[in-house]
py3Dmol code that shows the C-alpha trace and the ligand (Angstrom):
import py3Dmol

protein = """\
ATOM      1  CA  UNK A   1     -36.388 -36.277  67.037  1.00  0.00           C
ATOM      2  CA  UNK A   2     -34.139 -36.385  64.385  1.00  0.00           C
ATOM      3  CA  UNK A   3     -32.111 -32.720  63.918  1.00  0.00           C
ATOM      4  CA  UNK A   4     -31.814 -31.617  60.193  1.00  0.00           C
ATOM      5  CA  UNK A   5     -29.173 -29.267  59.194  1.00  0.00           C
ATOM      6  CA  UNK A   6     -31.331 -26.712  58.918  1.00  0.00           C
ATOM      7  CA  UNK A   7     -32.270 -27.109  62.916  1.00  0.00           C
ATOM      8  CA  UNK A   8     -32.924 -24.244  65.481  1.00  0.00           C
ATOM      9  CA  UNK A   9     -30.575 -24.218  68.490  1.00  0.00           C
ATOM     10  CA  UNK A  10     -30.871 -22.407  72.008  1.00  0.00           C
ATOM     11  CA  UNK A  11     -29.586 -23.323  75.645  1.00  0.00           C
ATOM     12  CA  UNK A  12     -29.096 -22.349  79.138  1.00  0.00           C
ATOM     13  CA  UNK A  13     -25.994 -20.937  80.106  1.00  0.00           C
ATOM     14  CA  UNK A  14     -25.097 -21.377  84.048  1.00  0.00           C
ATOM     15  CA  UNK A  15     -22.328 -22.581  86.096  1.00  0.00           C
ATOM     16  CA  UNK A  16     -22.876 -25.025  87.171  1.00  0.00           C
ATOM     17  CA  UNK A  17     -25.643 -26.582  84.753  1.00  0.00           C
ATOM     18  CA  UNK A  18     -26.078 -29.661  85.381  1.00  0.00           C
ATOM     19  CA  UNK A  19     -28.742 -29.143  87.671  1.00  0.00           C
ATOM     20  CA  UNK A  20     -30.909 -27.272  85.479  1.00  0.00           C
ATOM     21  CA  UNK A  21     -34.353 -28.406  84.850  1.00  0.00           C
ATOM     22  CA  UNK A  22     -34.695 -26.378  81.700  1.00  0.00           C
ATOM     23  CA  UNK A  23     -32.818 -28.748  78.980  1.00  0.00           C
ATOM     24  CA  UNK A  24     -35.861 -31.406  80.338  1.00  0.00           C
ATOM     25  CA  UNK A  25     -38.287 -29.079  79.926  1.00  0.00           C
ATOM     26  CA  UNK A  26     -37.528 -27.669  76.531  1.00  0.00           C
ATOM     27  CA  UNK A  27     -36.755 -30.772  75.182  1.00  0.00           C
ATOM     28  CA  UNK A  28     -40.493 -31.836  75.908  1.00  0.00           C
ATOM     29  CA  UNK A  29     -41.720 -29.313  74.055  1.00  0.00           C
ATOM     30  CA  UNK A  30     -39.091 -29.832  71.565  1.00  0.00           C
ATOM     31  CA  UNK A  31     -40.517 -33.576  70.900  1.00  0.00           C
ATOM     32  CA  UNK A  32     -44.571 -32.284  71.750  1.00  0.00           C
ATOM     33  CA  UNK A  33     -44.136 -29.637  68.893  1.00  0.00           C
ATOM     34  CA  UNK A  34     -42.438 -32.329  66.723  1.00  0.00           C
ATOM     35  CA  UNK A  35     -40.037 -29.285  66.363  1.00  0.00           C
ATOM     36  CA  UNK A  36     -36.484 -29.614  64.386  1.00  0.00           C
ATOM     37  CA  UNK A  37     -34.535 -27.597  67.164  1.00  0.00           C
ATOM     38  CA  UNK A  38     -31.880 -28.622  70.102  1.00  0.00           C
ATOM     39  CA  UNK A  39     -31.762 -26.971  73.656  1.00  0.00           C
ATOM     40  CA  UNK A  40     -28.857 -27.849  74.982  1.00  0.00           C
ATOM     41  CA  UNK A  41     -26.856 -27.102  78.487  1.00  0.00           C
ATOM     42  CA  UNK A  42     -23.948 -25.001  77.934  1.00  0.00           C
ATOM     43  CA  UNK A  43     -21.354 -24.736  81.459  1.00  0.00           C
ATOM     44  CA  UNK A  44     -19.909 -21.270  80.847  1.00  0.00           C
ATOM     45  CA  UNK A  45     -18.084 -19.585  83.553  1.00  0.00           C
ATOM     46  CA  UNK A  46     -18.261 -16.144  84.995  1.00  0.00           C
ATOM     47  CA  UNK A  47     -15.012 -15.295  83.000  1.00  0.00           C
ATOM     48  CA  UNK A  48     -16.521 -16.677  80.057  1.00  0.00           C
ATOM     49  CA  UNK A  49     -19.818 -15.677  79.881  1.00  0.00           C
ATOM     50  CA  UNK A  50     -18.753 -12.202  77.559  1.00  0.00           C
ATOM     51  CA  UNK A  51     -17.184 -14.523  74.724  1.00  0.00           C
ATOM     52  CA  UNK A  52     -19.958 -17.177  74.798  1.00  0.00           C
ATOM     53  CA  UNK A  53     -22.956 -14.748  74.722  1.00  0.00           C
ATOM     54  CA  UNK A  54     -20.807 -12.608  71.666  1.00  0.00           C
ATOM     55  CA  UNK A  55     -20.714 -16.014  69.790  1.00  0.00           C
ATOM     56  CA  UNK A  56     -24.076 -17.234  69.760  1.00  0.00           C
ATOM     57  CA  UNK A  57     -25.037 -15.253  66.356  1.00  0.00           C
ATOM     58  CA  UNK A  58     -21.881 -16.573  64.604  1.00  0.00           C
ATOM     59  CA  UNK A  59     -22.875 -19.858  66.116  1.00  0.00           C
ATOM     60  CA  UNK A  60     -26.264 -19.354  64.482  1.00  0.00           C
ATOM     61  CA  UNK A  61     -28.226 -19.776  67.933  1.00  0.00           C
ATOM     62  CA  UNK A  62     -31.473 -18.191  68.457  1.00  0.00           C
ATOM     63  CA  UNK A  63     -30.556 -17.196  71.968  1.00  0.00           C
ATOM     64  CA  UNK A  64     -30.106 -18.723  75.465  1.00  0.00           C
ATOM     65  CA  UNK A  65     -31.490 -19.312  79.149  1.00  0.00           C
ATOM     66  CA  UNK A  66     -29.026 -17.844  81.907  1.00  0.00           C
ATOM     67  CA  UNK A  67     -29.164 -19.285  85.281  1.00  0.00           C
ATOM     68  CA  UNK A  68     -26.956 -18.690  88.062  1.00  0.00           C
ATOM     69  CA  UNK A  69     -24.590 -16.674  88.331  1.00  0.00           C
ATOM     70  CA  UNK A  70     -24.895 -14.884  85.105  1.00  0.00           C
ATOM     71  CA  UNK A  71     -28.116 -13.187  85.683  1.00  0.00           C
ATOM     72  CA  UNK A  72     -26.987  -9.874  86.271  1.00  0.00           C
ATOM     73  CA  UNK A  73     -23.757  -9.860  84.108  1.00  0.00           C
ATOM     74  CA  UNK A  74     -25.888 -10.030  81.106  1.00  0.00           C
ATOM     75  CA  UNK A  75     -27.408  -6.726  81.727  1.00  0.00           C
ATOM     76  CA  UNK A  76     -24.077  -5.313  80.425  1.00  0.00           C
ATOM     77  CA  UNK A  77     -23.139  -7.594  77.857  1.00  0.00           C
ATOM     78  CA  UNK A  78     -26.617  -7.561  75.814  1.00  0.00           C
ATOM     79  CA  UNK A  79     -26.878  -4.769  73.246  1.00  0.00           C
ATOM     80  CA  UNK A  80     -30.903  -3.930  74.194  1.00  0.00           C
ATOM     81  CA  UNK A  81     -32.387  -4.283  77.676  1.00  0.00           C
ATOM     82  CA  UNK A  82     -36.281  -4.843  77.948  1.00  0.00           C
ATOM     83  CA  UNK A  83     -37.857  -2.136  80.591  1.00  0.00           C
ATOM     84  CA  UNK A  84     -38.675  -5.512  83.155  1.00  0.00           C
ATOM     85  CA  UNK A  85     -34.974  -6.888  83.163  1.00  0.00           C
ATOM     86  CA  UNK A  86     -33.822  -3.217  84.061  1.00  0.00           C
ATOM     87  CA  UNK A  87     -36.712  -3.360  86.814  1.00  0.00           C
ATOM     88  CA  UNK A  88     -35.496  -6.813  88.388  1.00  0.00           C
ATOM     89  CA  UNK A  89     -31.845  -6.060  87.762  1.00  0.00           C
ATOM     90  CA  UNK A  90     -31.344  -9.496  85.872  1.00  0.00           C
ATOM     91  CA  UNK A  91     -31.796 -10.779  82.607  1.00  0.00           C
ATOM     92  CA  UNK A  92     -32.824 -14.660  82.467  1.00  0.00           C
ATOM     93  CA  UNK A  93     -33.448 -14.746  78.578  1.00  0.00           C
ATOM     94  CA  UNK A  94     -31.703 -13.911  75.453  1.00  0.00           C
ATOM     95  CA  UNK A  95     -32.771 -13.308  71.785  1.00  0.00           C
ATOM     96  CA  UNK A  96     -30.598 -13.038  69.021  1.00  0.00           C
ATOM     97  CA  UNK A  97     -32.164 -10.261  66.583  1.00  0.00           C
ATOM     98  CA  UNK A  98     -30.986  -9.272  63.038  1.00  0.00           C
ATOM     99  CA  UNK A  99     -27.500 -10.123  64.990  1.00  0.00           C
ATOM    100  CA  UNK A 100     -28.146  -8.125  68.487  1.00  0.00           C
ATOM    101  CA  UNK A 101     -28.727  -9.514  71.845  1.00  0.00           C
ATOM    102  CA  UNK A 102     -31.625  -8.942  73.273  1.00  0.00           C
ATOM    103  CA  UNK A 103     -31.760  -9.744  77.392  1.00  0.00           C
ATOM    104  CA  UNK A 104     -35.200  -9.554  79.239  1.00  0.00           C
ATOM    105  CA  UNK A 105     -36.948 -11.347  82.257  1.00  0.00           C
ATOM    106  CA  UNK A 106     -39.371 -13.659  82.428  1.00  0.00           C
ATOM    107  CA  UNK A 107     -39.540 -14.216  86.444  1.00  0.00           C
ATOM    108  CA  UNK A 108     -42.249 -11.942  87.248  1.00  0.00           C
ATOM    109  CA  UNK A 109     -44.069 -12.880  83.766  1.00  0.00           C
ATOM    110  CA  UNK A 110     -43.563 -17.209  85.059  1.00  0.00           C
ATOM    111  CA  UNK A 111     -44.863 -15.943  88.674  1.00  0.00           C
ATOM    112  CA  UNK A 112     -48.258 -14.248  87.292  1.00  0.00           C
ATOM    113  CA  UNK A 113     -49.003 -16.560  84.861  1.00  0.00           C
ATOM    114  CA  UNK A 114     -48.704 -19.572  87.409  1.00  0.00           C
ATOM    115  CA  UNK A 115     -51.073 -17.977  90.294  1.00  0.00           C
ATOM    116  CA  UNK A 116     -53.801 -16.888  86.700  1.00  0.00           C
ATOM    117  CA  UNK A 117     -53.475 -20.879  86.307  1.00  0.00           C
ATOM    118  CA  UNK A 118     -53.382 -22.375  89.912  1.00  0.00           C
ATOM    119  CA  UNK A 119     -56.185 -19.847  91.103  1.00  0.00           C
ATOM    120  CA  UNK A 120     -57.843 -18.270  88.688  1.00  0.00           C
ATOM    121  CA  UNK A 121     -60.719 -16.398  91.354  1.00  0.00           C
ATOM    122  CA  UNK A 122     -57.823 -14.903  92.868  1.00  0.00           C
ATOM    123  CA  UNK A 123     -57.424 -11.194  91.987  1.00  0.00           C
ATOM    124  CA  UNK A 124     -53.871  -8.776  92.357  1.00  0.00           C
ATOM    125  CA  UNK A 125     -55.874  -5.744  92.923  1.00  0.00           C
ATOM    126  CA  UNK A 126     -58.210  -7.078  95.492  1.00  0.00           C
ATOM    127  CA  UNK A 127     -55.767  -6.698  98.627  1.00  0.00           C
ATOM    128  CA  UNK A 128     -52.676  -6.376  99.948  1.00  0.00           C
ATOM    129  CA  UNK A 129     -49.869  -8.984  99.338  1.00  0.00           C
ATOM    130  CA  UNK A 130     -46.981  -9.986 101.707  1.00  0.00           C
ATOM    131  CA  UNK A 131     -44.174 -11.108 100.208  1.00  0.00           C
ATOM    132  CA  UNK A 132     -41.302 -12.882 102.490  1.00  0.00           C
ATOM    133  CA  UNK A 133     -37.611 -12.189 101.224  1.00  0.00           C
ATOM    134  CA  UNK A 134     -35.796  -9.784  99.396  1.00  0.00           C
ATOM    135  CA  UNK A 135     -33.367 -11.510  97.078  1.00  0.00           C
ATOM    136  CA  UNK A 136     -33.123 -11.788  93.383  1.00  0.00           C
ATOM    137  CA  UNK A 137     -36.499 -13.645  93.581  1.00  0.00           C
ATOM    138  CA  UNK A 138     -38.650 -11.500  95.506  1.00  0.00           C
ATOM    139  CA  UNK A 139     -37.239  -8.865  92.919  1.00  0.00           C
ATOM    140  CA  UNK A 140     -39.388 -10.541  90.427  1.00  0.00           C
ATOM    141  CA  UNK A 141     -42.166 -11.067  92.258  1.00  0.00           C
ATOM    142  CA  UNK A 142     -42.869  -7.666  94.059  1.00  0.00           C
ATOM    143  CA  UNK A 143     -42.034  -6.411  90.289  1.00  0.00           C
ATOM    144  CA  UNK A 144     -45.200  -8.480  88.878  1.00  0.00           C
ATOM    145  CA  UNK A 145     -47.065  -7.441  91.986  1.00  0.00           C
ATOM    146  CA  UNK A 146     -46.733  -4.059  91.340  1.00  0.00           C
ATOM    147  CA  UNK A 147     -47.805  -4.265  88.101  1.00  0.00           C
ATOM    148  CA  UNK A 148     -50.492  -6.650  88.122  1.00  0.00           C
ATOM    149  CA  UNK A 149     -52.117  -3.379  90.133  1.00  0.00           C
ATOM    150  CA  UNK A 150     -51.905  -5.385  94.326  1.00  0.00           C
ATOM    151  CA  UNK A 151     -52.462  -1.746  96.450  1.00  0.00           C
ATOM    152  CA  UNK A 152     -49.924  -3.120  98.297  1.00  0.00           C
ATOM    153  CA  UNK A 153     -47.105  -5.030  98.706  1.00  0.00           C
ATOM    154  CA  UNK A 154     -45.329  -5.332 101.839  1.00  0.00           C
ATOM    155  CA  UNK A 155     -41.885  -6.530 101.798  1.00  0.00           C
ATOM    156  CA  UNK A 156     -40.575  -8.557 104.733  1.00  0.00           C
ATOM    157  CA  UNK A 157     -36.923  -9.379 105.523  1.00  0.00           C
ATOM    158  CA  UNK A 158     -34.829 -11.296 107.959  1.00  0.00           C
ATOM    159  CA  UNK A 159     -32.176  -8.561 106.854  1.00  0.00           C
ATOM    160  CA  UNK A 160     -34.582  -5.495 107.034  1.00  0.00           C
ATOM    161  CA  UNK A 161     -32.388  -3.124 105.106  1.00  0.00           C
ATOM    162  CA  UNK A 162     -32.557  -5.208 102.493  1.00  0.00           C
ATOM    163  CA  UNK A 163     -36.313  -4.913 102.154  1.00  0.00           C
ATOM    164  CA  UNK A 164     -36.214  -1.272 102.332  1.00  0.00           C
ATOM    165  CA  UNK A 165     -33.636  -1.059  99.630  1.00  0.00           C
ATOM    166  CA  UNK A 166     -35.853  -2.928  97.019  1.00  0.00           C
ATOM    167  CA  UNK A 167     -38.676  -0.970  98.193  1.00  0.00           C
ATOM    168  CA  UNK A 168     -36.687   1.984  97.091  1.00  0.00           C
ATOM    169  CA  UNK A 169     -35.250   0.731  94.372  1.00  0.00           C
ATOM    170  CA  UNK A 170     -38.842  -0.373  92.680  1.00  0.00           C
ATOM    171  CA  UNK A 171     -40.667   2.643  93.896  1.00  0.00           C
ATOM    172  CA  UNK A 172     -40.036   4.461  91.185  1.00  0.00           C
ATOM    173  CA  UNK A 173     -41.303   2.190  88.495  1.00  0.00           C
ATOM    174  CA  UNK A 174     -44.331   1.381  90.586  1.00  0.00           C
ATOM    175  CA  UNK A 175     -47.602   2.507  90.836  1.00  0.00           C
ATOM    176  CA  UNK A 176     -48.194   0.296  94.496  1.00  0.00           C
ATOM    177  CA  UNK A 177     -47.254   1.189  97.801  1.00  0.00           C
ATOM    178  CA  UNK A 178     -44.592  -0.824  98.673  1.00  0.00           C
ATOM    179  CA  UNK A 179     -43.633  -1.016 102.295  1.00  0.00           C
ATOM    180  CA  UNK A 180     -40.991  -2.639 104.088  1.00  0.00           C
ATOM    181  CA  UNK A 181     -40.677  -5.054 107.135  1.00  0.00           C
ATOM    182  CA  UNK A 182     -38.230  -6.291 109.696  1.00  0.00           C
ATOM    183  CA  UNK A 183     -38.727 -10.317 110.406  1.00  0.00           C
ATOM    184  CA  UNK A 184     -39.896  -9.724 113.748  1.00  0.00           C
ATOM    185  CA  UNK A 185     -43.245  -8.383 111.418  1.00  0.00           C
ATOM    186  CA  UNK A 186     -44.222 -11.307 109.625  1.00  0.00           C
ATOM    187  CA  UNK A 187     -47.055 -12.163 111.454  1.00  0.00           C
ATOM    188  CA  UNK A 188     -48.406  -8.988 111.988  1.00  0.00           C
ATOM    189  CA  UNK A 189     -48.445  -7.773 108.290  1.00  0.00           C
ATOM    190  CA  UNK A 190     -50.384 -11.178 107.463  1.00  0.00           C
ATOM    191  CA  UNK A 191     -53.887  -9.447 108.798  1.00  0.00           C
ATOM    192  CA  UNK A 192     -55.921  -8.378 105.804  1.00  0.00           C
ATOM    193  CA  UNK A 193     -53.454  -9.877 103.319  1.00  0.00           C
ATOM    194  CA  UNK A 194     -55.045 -11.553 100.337  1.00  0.00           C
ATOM    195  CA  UNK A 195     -51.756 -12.976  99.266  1.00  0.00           C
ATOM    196  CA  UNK A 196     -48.796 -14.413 100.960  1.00  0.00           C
ATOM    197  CA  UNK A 197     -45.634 -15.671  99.247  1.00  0.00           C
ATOM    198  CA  UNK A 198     -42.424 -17.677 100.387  1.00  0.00           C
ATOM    199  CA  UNK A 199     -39.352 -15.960  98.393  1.00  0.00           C
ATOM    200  CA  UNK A 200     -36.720 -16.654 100.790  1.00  0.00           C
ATOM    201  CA  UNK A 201     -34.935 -20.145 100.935  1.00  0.00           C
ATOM    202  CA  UNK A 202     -36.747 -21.664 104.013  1.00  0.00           C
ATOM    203  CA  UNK A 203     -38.474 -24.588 103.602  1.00  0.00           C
ATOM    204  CA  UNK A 204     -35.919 -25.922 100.195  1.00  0.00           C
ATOM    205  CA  UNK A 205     -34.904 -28.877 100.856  1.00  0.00           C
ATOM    206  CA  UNK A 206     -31.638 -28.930 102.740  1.00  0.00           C
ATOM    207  CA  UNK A 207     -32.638 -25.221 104.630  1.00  0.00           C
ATOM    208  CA  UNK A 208     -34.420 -24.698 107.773  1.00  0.00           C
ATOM    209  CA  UNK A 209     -38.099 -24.329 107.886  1.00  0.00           C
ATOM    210  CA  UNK A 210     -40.030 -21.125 108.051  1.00  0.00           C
ATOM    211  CA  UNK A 211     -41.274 -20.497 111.170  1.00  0.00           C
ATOM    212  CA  UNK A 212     -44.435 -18.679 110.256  1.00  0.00           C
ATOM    213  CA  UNK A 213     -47.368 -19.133 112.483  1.00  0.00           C
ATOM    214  CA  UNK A 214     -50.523 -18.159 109.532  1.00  0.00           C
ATOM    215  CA  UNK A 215     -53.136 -17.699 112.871  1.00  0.00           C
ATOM    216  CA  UNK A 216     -53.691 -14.118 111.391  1.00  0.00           C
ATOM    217  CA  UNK A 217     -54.123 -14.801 107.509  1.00  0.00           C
ATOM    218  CA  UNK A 218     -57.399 -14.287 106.452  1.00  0.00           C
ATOM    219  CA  UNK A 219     -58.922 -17.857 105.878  1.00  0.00           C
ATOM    220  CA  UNK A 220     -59.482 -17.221 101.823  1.00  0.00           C
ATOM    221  CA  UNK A 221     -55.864 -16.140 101.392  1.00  0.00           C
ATOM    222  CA  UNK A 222     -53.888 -17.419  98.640  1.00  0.00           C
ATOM    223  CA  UNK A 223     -50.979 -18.820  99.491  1.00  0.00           C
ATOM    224  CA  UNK A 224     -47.657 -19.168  97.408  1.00  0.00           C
ATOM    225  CA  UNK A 225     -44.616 -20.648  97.501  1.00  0.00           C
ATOM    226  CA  UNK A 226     -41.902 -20.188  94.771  1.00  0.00           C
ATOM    227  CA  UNK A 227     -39.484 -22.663  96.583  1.00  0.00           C
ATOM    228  CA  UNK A 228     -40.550 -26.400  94.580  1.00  0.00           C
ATOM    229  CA  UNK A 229     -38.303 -28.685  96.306  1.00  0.00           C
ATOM    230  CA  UNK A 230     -40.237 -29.883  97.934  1.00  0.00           C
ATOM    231  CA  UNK A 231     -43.181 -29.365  96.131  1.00  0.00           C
ATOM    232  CA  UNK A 232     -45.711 -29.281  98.871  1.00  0.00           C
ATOM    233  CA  UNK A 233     -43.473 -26.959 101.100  1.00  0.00           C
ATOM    234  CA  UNK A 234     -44.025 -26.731 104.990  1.00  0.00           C
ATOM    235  CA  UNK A 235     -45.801 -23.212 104.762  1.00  0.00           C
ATOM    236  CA  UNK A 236     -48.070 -25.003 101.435  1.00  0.00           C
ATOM    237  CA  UNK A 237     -49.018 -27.800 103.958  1.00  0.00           C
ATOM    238  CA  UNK A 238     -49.842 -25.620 106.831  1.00  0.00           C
ATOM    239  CA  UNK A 239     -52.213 -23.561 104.307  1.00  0.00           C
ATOM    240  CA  UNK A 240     -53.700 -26.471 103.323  1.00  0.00           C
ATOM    241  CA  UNK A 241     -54.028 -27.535 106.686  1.00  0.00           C
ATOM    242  CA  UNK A 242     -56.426 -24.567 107.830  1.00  0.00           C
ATOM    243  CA  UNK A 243     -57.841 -24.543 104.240  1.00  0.00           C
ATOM    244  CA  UNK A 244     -56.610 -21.336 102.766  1.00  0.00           C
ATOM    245  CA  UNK A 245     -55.793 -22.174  98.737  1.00  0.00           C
ATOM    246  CA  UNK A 246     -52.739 -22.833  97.611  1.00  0.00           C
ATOM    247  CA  UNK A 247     -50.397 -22.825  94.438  1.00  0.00           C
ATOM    248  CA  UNK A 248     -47.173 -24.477  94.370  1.00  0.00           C
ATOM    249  CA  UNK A 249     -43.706 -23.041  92.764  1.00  0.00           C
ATOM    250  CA  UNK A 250     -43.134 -25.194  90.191  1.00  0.00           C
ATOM    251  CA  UNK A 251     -45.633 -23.636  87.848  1.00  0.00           C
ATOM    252  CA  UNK A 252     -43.426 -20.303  88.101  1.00  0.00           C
ATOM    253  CA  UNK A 253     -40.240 -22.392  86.601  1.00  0.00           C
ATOM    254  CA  UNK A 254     -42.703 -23.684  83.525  1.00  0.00           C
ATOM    255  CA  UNK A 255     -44.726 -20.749  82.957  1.00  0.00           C
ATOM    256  CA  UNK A 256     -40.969 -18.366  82.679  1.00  0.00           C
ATOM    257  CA  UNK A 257     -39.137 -20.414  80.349  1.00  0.00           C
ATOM    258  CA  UNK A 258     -42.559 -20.135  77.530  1.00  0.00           C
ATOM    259  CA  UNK A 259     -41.551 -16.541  76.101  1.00  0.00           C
ATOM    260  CA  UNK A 260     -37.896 -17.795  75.510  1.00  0.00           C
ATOM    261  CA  UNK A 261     -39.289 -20.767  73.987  1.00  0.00           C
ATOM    262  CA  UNK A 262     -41.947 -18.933  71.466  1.00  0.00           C
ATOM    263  CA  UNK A 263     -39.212 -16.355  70.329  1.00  0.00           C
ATOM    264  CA  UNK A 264     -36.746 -19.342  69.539  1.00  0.00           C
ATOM    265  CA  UNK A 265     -39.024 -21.937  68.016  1.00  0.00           C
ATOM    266  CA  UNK A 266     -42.195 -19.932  66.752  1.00  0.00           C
ATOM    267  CA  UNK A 267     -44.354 -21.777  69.038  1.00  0.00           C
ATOM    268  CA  UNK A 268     -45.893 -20.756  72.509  1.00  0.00           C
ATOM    269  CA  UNK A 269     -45.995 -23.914  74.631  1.00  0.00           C
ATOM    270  CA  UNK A 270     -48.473 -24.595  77.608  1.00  0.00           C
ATOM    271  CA  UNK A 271     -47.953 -25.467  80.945  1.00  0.00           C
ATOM    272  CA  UNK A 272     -49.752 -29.295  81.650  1.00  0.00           C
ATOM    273  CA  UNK A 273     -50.275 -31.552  84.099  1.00  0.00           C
ATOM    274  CA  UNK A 274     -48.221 -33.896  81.616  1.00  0.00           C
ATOM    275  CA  UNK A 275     -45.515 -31.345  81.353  1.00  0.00           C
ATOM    276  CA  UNK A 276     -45.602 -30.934  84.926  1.00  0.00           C
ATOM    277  CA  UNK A 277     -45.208 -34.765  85.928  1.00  0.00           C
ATOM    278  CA  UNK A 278     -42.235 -35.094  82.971  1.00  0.00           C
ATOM    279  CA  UNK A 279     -40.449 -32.671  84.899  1.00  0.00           C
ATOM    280  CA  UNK A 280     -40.799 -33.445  88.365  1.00  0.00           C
ATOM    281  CA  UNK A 281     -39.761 -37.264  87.139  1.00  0.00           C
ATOM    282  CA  UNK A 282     -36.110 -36.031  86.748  1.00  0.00           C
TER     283      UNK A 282
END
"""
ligand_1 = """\
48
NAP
P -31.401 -15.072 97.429
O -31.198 -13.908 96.508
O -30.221 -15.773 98.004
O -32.328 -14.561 98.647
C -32.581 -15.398 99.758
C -33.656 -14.785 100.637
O -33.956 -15.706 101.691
C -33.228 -13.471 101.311
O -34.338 -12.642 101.428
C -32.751 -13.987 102.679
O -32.811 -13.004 103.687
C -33.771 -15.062 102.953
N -33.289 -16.008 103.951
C -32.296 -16.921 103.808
N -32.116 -17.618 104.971
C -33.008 -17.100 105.854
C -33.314 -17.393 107.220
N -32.645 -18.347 107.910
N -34.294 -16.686 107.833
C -34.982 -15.724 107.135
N -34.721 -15.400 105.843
C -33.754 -16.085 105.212
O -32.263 -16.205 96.724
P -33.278 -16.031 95.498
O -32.556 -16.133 94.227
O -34.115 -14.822 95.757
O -34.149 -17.376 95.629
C -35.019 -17.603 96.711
C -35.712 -18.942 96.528
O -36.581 -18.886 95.410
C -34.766 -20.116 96.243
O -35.216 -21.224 96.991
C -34.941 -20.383 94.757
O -34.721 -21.744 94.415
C -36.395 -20.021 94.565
N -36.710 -19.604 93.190
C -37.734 -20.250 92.551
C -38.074 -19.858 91.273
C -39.193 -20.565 90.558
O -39.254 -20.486 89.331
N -40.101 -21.229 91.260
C -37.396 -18.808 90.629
C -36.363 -18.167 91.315
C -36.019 -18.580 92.606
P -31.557 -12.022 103.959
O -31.666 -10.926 102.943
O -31.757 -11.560 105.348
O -30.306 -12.845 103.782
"""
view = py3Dmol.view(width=600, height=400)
view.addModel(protein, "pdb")
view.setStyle({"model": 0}, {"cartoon": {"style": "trace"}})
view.addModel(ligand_1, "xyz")
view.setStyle({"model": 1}, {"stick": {}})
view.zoomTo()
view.show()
């Protein structure tokens, strides 16, 4: 579409950016909406990231995506924090209000929303969940875990200390048990799990494969992966192979980026199969 003068602007700030999905998906909704607005990539360094966040009301933007590695920078440089940013330590969208920055995070919001979609039988409070990893990702998802009211969430690490220091670190915002797990665990903590969920790298494309034998899942466990290249990941296929359901990762990317979207151009955008397969034909 055509931009007028009078058109709304927002981006995604990363470095690198080229590799960002976002500017594809935006602009689809962009031309679905028939909306006069622009998302546009923006490479801003680490160094940089204080001057170009500062400018974006004089620039007359409505606010921005950050990717990596600006995340957690931005929790200093915004002027308001939302309570879930604080929670994940990382703030993936920005508004610009009345001339303020406003940073939240839409991770654990894009995580829910994809499972409510991909299986909507599938209940958070039902049983425990296992989630595997505890980076910036599995932040997110224990977060919306918690929250979503799982009785348990059990954390499980290659670097065990790790999972024991987001245990602690979410505790106190939580109302679920949160317990955490060595690697040597994984298979054990699978028995009466209702959940299970990939956050580490294994299985991307380019990493090794996790080694994960899912003997002891319950049969009607869902099963989740948050790693989408490739989409059908080695754990999806092996759930799919002893016919436990599944829900891929790439609904988790779609569904976060729809709050940043609404605030910016008035108009909350859905997650489609058309959507989906415009995406994934990068
Ligand atoms: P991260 O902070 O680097 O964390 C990586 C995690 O993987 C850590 O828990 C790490 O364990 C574990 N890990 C790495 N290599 C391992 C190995 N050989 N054996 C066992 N565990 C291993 O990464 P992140 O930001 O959380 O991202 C994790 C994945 O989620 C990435 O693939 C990312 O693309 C994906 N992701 C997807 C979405 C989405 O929208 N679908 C959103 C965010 C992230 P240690 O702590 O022991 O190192």
């Amino acid at each position: 579409m055509t931009l007028s003068g009078k058109a709304r602007l927002a981006g995604v700030m990363g470095w690198p950016v080229e590799h960002s999905l976002s500017p594809r998906l935006h602009g689809y909704w962009l031309e679905h909406h028939r909306i006069d607005g622009a998302y546009v990539p923006l490479a801003v360094g680490p160094e940089g990231l204080r001057a170009a966040l500062s400018a974006l009301p004089a620039l007359g933007f409505r606010g921005v995506n950050l990717t990596l590695p600006h995340k957690e920078q931005a929790l200093d440089l915004c002027h308001v924090v939302d309570d879930m940013a604080r929670r994940i330590g990382a703030v993936n969208t920005v508004v610009v209000r009345e001339g303020r920055l406003v940073g939240s995070n839409s991770d654990a919001f894009g995580f829910m929303e994809n499972l409510k979609q991909g299986a909507p039988d599938w209940r958070a409070k039902a049983s425990p969940a296992v989630v595997l990893g505890a980076g910036g990702a599995s932040r997110a998802v224990v977060a919306a875990l918690a929250d979503a009211g799982a009785p348990e969430v059990r954390i499980v690490n290659r670097t065990r200390e790790r999972a024991e220091a987001l245990a602690e670190a979410l505790a106190p915002w939580l109302g679920s048990a949160l317990s955490a797990h060595g690697w040597d665990q994984r298979q054990a903590v699978l028995a009466d799990a209702g959940l299970l969920v990939n956050a580490t790298t294994l299985g991307m494309a380019g990493q090794a494969s996790l080694d994960l034998d899912l003997g002891g899942l319950p049969p009607d466990a869902l099963v989740t992966d948050i790693v989408y290249t490739p989409l059908m990941t080695p754990l999806l296929e092996a759930a799919r192979a002893r016919g436990n359901p599944l829900v891929d990762g790439l609904g988790m990317l779609l569904h976060q980026a729809r709050p940043g979207f609404e605030a910016w151009f008035d108009v909350r955008p859905e997650v489609t199969t058309a959507v989906r397969e415009f995406v994934l034909s990068a």
